[in-house]
N, C-alpha and C positions, 0 to 999 in steps of 0.2 A: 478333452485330454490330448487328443491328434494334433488341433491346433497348437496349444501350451506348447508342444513337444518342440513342433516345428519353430515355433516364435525364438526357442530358446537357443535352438540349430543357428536358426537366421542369425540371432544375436550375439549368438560365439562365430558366427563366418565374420560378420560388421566386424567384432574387436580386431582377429587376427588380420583382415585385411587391414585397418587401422593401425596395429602394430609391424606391420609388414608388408607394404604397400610394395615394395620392387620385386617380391615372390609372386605376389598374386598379376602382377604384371608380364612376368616371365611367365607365368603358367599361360596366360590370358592369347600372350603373343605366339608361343609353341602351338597352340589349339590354331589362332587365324593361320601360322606357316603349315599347319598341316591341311586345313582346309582348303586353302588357295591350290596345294600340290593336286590334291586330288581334283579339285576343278579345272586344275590344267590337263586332265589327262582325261577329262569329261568332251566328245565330241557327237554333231550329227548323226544321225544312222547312214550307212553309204560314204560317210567325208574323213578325208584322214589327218589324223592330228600334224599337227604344225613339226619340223624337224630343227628345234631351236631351245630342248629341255633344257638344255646345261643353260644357257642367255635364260631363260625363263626363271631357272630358278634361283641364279642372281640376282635376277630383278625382285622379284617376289621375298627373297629375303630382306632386302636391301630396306623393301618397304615396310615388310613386318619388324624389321631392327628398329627402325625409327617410332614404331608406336612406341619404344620404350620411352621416349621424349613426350608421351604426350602430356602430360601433368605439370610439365614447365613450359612446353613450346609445340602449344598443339597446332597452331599454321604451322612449321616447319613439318612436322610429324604429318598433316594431311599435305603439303606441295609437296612432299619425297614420295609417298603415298601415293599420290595422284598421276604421277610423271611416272611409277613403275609398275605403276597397274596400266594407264594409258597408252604402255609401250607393250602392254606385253598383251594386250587387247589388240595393236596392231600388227603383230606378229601373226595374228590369223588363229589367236586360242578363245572359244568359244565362252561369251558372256554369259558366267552361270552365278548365280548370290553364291556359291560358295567360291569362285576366283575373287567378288567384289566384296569379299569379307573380310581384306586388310582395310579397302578402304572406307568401306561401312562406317567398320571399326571408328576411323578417322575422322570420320564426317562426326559420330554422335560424339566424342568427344571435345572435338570442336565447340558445337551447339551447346552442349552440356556446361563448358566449362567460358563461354567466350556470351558479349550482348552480341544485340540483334546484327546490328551493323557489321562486326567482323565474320558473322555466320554468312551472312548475304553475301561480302565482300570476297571470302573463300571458296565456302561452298558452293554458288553456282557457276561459278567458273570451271570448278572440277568436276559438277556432276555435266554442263556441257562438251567439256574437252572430250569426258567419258562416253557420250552421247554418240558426239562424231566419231570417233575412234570405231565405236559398236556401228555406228553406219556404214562405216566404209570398210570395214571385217571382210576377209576373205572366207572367215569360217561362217558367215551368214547368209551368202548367197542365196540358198533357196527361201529365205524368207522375206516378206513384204519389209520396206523402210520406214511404216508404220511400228511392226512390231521392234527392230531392231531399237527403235526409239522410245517405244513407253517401259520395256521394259526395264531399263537402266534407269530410266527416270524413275522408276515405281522403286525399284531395290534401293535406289539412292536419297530419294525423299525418305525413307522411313526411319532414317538412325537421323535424320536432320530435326523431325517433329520429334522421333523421342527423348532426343539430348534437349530440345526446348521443354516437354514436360520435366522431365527427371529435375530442368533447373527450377522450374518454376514450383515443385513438390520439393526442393532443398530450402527453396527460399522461405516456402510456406512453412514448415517444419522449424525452419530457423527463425521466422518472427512466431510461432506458436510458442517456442521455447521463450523468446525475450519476450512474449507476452507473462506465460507462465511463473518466471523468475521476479516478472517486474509486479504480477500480482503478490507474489510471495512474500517481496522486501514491503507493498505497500501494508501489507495485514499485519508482518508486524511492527512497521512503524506505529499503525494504527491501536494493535494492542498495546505498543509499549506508552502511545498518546494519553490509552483511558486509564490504563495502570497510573502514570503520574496523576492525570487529573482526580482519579478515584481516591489517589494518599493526599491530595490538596484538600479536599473535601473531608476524609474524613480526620485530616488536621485543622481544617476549619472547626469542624465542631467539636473537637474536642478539646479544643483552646478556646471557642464558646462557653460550652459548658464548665470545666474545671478553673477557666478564669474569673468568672462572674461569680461562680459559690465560693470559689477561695478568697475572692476580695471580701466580698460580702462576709462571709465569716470571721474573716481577718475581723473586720471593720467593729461587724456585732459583740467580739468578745473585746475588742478594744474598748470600747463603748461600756458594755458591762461591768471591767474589770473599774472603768471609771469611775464608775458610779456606785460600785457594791458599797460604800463605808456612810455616802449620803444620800443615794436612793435605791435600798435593798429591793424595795417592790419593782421597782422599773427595771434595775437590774437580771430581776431573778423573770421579768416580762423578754428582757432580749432576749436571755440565756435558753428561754422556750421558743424565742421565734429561729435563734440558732441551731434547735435541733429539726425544725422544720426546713430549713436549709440545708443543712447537711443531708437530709431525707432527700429532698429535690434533687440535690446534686449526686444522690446514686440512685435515683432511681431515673435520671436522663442519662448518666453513664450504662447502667443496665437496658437501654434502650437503645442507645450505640452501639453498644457489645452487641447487642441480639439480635441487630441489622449485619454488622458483620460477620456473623453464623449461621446466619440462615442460608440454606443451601437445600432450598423449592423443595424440602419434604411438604403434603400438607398437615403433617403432625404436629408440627414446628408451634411453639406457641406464639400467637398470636402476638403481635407488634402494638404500641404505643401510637396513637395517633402522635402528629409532628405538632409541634405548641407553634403558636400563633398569637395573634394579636389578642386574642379572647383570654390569652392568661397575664395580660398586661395590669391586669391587680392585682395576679400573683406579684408580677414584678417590683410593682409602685411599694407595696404592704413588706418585700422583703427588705428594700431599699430603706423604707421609714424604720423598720428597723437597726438599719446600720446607720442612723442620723441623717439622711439625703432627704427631705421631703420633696416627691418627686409629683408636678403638676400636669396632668393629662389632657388638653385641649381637641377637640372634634372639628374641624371646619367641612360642609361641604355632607349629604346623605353616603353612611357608611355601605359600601358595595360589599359581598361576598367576592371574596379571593381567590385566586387558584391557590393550591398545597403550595407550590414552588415561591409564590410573591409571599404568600402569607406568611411562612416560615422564614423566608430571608426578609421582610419585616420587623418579625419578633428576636430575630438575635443582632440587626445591626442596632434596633432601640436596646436592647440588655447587653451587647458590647461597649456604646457608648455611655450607660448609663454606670457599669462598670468602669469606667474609664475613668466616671465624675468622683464616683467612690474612690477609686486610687489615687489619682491622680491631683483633682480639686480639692482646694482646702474650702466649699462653701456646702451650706447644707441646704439648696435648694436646685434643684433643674427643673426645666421646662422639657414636656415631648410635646408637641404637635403635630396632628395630622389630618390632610387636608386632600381631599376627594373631589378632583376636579378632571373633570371631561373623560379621558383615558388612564388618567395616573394620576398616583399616588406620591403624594409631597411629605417627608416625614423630616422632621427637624429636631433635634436635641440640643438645647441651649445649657449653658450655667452661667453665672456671671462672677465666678469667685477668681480667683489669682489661681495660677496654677504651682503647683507643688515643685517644679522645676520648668524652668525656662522653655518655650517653643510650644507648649498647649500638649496636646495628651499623643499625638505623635510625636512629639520633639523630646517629652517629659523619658519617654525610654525607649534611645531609637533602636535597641536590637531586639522590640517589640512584635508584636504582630496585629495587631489590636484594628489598625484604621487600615492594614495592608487587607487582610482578613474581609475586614466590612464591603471594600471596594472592590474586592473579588466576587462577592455575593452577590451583590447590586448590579455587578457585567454581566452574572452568572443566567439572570431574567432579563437581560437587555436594561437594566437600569444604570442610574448614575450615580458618584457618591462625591460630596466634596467633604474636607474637612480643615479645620485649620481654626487659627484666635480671632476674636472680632475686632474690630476695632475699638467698639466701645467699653474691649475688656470681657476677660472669659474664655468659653471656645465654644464653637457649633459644629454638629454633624450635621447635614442635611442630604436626603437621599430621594432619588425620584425615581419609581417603579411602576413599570405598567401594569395595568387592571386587567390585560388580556394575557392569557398564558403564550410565554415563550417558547420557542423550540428547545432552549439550554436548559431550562426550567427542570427535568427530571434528575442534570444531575445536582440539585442542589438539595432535593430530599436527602431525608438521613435514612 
């Protein structure tokens, strides 16, 4: 509680000095003019003070006026300093740290606020001149020219080290701060990074899923409505595989939603495995439904997946294969998939004409479809190309590694 008390003391004296830098300098300077008076009138036992107060305590002023400079012009503030302490050290007034407390003063502000070079450059010129001065003192006679000497040096080294700490704890404080801030802007760069990629992803999949059961549906009741007058059986066969689609397509929406609500209770219910390759009959069986007869090829011993390949897999095959639906006028694709070394080759062909000119990215270019897939495929370190063939049609073809990526977790749903 003592300390809080104090910290808060401290940090109302910081503001007001900070708001009021020339009071706390007048106070600062009033304090060294009274301490220097009374060091001049500090003597020997037996020795009689110097008869030169009035010269003394012009001088002494003179020096303490000039600290008020020192925050713009701290050599001038310590050579005024220096040359009226030094004279009045040789007047025969007795070397005591409270006469050497204007120039202290001087010295640690110097240090404090000045590099190395100008501190060395100043300072020891004046803590010498002070030196001699103290040596050759009428007020020090009965002492050794030993002590006349260490002891100005000792009083005058110590505002010189502690104006070089006091800089070198401004400085530390000031790159802890620009450490501090520069953490701050990078975290939330960073959350504002995962925030975008987290709505990319989860516009990924929901333009997966709503676009592939809408096509498909589209397609199935087209197909139905075709046929109901010359083939009511077949008809009234889509019209049930249509509602087995529609099933699909809210009960993958209900599995997106309930990934985006969860919120690490463990009461939470339980999550949908992410569909993969292993529901690629579901795929092929809705597809034949909506007229696509869609042919499934295997090359190469089928590997086990990570979650992340596996799922980005199963929706660039079921975007593409949506794509043939919309987009292609033919009723047959090829998938291929081909298990060789590290990766994964997967290919989606058609060979029909397309529905509008430029293949199934050209067909609707403020689409998302092949932007989408190619996002996926980066998203595990894979590749995606797409475009029409020459020999007529259009291919998707993608190539995904068999070892799990590092980006791989944000592509789960």
């Amino acid at each position: 509680m003592t300390t809080s008390q104090e910290r808060r003391y401290a940090d109302r004296l910081e503001g007001f000095a900070a708001r009021h830098p020339f009071v706390v300098d007048l106070v600062i300077v009033a304090a060294l003019m009274g301490s220097a008076t009374l060091g001049s009138l500090l003597t020997l036992p037996g020795a009689e003070p110097p008869d030169q107060d009035r010269a003394s305590a012009v001088l002494l002023g003179i020096s303490c006026l000039a600290l008020l400079k020192h925050r713009t012009h701290p050599r001038i503030a310590l050579v005024v300093t220096a040359v009226c302490t030094v004279a009045v050290v040789a007047m025969g007034y007795l070397v005591t740290p409270l006469l050497l407390g204007p120039i202290m003063a001087a010295l640690f502000w110097l240090s404090s606020h000045t590099d190395r070079k100008t501190t060395r450059a100043y300072g020891i010129p004046a803590t010498v001149a002070l030196m001699l001065a103290a040596a050759f003192s009428d007020s020090m006679d009965h002492v050794s020219l030993l002590l006349r000497t260490i002891g100005p040096l000792f009083w005058l080294m110590l505002p010189l080290a502690a104006g070089k700490m006091t800089q070198l704890r401004r400085a530390y404080l000031s790159s802890m701060r620009a450490r501090a801030e520069h953490a701050e802007r990078t975290r939330e760069e960073e959350a504002r990074r995962r925030v975008t990629e987290e709505r990319m992803r989860i516009a990924r999949e929901l333009h997966d899923v709503v676009a592939h059961h809408l096509a498909l549906a589209n397609a199935q009741a087209g197909t139905a409505a075709h046929l109901a007058l010359t083939s009511p059986e077949q008809s009234r066969q889509i019209l049930t595989d249509l509602t087995g689609t529609t099933s699909s397509a809210l009960r993958e929406l209900k599995a997106t939603l309930g990934l985006l609500r969860q919120n690490g209770d463990p009461d939470s219910a339980p999550l949908e495995p992410s569909p993969g390759l292993a529901r690629l009959p579901e795929l092929v069986s809705a597809c034949a439904s909506a007229g696509v007869t869609v042919t499934v090829t295997t090359e190469g011993e089928p590997r086990q997946l990570s979650p992340g390949v596996d799922l980005t897999a199963f929706r660039i095959v079921q975007e593409a294969l949506t794509n043939v639906t919309k987009h292609a006028t033919t009723e047959v694709a090829l998938v291929r998939l081909v298990y060789s070394g590290t990766s994964l080759l997967i290919t989606v062909t058609d060979d029909g004409p397309m529905a509008a000119p430029g293949g199934t990215g050209a067909a609707q270019p403020q689409g998302f479809g092949v932007m989408g897939m190619r996002e996926r495929a980066h998203s595990v370190g894979g590749e995606l190309h797409a475009g029409p063939r020459p020999e007529g049609g259009f291919e998707v073809t993608t190539t995904l590694p068999l070892q799990p990526h590092p980006a791989e977790a944000d592509t789960e749903p």
